[in-house]
N, C-alpha and C positions, 0 to 999 in steps of 0.2 A: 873785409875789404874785397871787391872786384872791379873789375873792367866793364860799362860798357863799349861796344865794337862801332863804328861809325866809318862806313868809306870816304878817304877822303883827308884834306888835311885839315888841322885844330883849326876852329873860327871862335873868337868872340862875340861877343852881342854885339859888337858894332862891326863884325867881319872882316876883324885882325889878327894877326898872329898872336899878338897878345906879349907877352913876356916869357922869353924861353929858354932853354939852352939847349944849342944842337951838336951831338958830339959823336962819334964813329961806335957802334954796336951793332950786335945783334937783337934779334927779338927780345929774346931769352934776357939780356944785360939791360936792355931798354926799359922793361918792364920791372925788374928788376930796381933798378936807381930812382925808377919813378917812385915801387912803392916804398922805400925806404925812407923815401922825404915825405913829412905828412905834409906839407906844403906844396907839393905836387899836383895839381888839379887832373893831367892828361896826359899820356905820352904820344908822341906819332912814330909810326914809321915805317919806314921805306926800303925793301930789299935792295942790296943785300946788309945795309950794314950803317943804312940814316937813319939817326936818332935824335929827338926833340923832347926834353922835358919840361911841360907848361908850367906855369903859375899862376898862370891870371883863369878865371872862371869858362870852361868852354863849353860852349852850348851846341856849336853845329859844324858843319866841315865843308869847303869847297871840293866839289866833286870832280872837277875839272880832270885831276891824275888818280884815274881809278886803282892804279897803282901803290896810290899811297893810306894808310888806315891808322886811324885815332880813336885812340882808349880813352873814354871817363871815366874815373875812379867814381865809384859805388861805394858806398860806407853802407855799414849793416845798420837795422833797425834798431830803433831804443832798447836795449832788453828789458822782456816783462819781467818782472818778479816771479819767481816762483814759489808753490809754497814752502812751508819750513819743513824741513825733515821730520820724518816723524820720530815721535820720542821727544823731544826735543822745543823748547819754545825759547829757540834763542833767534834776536832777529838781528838786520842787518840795517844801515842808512845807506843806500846810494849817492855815489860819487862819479860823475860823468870823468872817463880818464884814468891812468895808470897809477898806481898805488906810491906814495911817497909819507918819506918820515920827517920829521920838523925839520931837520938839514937836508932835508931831498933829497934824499936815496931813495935808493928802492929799500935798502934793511935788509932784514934775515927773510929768509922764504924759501919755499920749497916750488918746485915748478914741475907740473906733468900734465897729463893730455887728461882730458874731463870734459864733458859736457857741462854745462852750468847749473844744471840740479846737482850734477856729484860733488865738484869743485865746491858748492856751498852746503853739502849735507856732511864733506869731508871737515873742513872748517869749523862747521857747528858741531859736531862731534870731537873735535881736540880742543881743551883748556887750554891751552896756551896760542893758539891759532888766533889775530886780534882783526883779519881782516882776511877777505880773496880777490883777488883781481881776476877778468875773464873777459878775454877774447874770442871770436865766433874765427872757426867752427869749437876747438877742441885746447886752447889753450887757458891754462888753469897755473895758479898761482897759490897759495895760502900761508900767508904772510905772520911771523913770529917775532916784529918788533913794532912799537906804538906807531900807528898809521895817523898821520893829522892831515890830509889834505890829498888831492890826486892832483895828477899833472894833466890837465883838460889838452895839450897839443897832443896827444897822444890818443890818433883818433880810432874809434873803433872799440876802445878799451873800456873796462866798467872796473870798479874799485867798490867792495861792498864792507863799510868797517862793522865789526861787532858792536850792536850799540847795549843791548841787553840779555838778561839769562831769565826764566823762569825757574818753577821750582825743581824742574826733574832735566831742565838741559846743562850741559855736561859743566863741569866746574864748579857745581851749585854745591857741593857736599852735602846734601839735604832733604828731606823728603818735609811737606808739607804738611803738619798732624793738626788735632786738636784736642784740645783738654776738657776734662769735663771737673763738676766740682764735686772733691767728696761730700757722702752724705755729713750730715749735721750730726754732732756727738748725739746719742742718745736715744737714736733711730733704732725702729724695730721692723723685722719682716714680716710678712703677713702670717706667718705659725707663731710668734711670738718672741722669734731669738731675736737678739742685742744684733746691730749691724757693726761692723768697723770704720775704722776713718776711710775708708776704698770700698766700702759697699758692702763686701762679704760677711755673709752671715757667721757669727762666733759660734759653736758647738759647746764649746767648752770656756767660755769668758772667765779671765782671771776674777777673782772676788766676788766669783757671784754662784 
């Protein structure tokens, strides 16, 4: 999330205030209370200490009190996908919003600073890891109870559940082989010895 800067006070599209609440702060707390509520479309304000948090959609600002200056909140870009860690062929489904478990918690998780390739290479590298949530720039999440659903108010946020594993990503306990079929009783090698049931040639064949 950021701020666009706009001199001037909040205009709607039809060049009203719009729906707001104006209460005594500073910059610093102004900006602050705004981005707390994702419901917040804008804030204004006015040294030393007027504050206006929007709600309704603001487009433009009366310039008249060049004194006074209004922020639009800026939400970040869709995040791309990235690819899958390597080693690894475990993928994830995107969920627009904050990670939630069928009673709506957030659940078990771990929380630290990651860019969104670490945050989902950390994840797919722990078995027990079922989901990551991730916020721009550096906020990272990896979540260790059944994820069903994201909380879409929660803007800005991505929620990525584990949807599957291949054969060598983490969990799998397994390596991918294949079988081949032994030879046929009775099988001989090209010098003339008896083959076994696994190919190998017999030196010394019982009964014979």
């Amino acid at each position: 999330m950021g701020w666009r800067h706009k001199q001037g006070s909040c205009r709607t599209a039809g060049g009203t205030d719009g729906d707001f609440h104006k209460f005594a702060a500073n910059r610093t707390e102004c900006m602050r209370r705004c981005g707390l509520d994702s419901q917040c479309t804008a804030w204004e304000f006015k040294p030393p200490a007027r504050c206006e948090n929007h709600w309704e959609d603001i487009v433009n600002t009366n310039q008249a009190d060049t004194t006074i200056s209004c922020y639009l909140r800026i939400e970040e870009a869709e995040p791309e996908p990235w690819p899958e860690p390597e080693g690894t062929f475990t993928t994830f489904d995107f969920n627009r919003g904050a990670c939630r478990t069928a009673d709506d918690t957030t659940g078990d998780f771990h929380k630290f600073e990651a860019n969104d390739y670490e945050c989902r290479r950390r994840c797919a590298l722990d078995p027990m890891c079922v989901a990551y949530e991730f916020k721009m720039p550096l906020r990272c999440e990896n979540h260790f109870q059944e994820i069903t659903h994201a909380d879409s108010s929660m803007k800005g946020f991505s929620c990525w559940r584990r949807k599957a594993q291949g054969i060598d990503g983490p969990g799998t306990g397994g390596v991918m082989t294949t079988t081949q079929s032994a030879p046929a009783g009775g099988q001989k090698s090209p010098d003339g010895y008896p083959l076994d049931s696994f190919g190998v040639k017999e030196l010394f064949p019982s009964g014979g």
